[in-house]
Structures are given as C-alpha cells and as structure tokens.
Backbone bond lengths (Angstrom), bond angles and torsions (degrees), N, CA, C in turn:
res aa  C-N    CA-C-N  psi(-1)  N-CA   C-N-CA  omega(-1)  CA-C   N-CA-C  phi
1 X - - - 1.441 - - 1.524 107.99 -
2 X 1.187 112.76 114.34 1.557 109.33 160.91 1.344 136.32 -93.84
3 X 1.211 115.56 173.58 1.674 110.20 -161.71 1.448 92.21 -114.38
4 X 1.550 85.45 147.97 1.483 94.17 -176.72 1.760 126.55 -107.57
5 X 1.034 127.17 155.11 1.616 139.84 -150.33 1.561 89.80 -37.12
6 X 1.215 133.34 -51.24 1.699 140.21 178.80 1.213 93.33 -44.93
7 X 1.451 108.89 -82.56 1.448 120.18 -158.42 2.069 98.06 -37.16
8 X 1.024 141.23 -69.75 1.120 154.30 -159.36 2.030 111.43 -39.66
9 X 2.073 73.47 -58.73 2.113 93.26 -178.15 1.888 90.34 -55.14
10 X 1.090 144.60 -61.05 1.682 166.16 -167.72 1.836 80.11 -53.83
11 X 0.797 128.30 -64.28 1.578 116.22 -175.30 1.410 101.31 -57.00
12 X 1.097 132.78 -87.80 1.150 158.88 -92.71 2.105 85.28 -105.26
13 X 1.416 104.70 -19.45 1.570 119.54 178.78 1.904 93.90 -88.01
14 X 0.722 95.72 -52.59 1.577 102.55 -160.09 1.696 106.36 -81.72
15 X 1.028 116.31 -0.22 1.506 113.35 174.30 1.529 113.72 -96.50
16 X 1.208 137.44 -20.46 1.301 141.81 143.80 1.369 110.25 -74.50
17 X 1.091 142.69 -10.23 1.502 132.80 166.67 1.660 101.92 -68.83
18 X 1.202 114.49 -53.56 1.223 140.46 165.61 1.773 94.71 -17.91
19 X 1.627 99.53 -104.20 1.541 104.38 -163.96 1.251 107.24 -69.19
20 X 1.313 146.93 5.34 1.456 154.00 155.73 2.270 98.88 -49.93
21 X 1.769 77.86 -70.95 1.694 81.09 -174.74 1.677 112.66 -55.13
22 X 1.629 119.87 -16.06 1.540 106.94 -158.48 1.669 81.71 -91.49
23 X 1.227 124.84 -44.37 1.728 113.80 -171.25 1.377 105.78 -72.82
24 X 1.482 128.89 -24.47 1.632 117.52 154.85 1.538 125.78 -58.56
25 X 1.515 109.08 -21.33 1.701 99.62 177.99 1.619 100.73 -97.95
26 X 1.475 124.09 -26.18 1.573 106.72 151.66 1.178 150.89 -61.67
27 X 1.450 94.17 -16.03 1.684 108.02 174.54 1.611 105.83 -78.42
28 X 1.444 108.30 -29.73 1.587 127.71 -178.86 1.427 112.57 -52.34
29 X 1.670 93.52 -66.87 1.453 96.65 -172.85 1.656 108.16 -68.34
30 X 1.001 129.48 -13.44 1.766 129.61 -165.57 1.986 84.63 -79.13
31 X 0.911 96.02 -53.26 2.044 109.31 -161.01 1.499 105.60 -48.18
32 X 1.321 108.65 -47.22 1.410 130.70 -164.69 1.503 110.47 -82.64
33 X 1.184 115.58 -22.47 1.811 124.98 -168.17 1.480 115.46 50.67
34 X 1.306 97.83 38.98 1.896 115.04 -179.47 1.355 113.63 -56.73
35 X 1.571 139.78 52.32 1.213 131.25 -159.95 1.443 116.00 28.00
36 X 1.498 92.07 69.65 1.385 126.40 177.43 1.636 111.84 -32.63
37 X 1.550 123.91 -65.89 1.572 124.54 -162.09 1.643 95.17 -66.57
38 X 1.745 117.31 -34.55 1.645 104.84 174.92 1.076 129.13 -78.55
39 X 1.136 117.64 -32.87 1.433 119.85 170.69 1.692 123.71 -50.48
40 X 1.943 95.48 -50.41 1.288 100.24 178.43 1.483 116.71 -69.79
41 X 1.001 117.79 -21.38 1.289 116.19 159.71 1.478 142.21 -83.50
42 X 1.458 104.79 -10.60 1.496 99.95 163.41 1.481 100.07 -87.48
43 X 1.140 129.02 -38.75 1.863 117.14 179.68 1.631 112.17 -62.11
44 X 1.405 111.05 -22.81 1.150 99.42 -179.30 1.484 103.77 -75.41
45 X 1.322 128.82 -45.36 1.788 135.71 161.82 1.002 93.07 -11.99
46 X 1.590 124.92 -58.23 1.746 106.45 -140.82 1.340 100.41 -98.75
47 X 1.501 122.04 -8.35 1.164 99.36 -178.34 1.333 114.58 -90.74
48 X 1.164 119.68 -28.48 1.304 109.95 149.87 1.400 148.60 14.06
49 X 2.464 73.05 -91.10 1.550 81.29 166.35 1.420 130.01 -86.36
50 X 1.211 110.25 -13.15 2.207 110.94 158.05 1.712 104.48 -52.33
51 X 1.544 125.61 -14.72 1.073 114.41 -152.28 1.907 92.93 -103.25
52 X 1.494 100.83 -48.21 1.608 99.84 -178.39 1.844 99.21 -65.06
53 X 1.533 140.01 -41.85 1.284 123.60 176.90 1.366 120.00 -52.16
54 X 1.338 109.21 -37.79 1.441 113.62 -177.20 1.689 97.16 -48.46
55 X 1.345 106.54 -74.31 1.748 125.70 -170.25 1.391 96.87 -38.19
56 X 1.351 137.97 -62.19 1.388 140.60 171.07 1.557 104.71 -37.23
57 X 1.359 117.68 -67.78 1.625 96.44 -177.75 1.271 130.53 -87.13
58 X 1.407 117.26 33.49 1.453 147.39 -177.91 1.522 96.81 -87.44
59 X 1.279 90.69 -52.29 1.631 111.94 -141.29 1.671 107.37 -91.34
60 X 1.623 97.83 -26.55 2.010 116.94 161.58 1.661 102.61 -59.36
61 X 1.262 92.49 -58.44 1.428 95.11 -177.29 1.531 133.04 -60.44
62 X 1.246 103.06 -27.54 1.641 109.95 -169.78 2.196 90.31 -84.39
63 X 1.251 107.14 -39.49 1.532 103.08 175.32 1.476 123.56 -70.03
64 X 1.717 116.53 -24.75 1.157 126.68 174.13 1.849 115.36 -72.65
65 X 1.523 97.89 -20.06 1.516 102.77 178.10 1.481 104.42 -84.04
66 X 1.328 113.11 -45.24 1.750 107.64 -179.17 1.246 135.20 -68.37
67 X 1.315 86.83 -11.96 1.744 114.94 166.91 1.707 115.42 -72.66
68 X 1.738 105.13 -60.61 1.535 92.99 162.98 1.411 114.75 -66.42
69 X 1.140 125.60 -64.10 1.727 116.55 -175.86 1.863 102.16 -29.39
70 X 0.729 153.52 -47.22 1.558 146.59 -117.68 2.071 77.70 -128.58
71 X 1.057 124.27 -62.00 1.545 124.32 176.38 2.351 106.34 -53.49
72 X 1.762 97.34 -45.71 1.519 85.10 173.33 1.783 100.58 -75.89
73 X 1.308 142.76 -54.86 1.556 117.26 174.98 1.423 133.42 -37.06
74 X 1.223 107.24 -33.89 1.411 112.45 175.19 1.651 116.12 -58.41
75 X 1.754 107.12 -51.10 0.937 106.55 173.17 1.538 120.84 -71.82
76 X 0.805 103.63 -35.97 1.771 99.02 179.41 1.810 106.79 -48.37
77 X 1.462 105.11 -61.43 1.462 107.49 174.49 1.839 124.72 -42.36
78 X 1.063 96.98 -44.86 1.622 101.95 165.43 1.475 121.04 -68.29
79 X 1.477 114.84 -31.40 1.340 104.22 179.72 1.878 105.50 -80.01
80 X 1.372 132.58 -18.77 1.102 143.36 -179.71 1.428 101.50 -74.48
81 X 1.311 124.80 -34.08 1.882 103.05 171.62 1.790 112.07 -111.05
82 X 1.168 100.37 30.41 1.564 117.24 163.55 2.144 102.99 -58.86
C-alpha cells in the first residue's frame, strides 16, 4: 500500500510537532526540578524508543524500495526481449 502525496505533506507536518513536543517536555522537566535524574530518564527511554522505530521504518522502507526497483528492472528486461 502506498501513501499518498497528502498522506506524506501530514507526515512530514507532524514529525516536527513530534520532537518540538519531546524537547518541550525536557525543557519542562529541567525548569521545574521534577525529580530531575527520573524524569530525564524516563524521556530519555522514550526517545529512544521513537528513535529505534523510526530506524525500523527507515530500514522497511529502504528494503521496500529495492524490492520495487529490482521487481521494476526485472520487468523492464523482459519487456526488452519481448
């Protein structure tokens, strides 16, 4: 399934909203002295893990492209000894 030209602009908006809000709740917890070493460390947890999903769908994606490229060469080559 591919995403379409919307779907992309809707990413591409919402992914700096994203790390906007995570360095606004670190700046939060630093300001506030919210049991500072826990706090910073459970946000750091999560960013983390926003950070290894990201890499995961980096990494779908970069295999999902070599997959079509290598499926469109194939075809191209077959249609050339048609």
């Amino acid at each position: 399934m591919a995403l379409s030209r919307e779907d992309l602009k809707g990413a591409v908006k919402g992914l700096p909203f994203i790390f906007i809000t995570l360095v606004a709740a670190n700046t939060l917890s630093l300001l506030i002295y919210a049991n500072a070493p826990n706090a910073v460390g459970e946000i750091f947890r999560y960013n983390i893990y926003l950070l290894a999903f990201s890499i995961l769908s980096i990494l779908f994606s970069g295999i999902n492209l070599l997959l079509s490229y290598l499926a469109w060469s194939i075809k191209k080559e077959v249609q050339y000894f048609k």
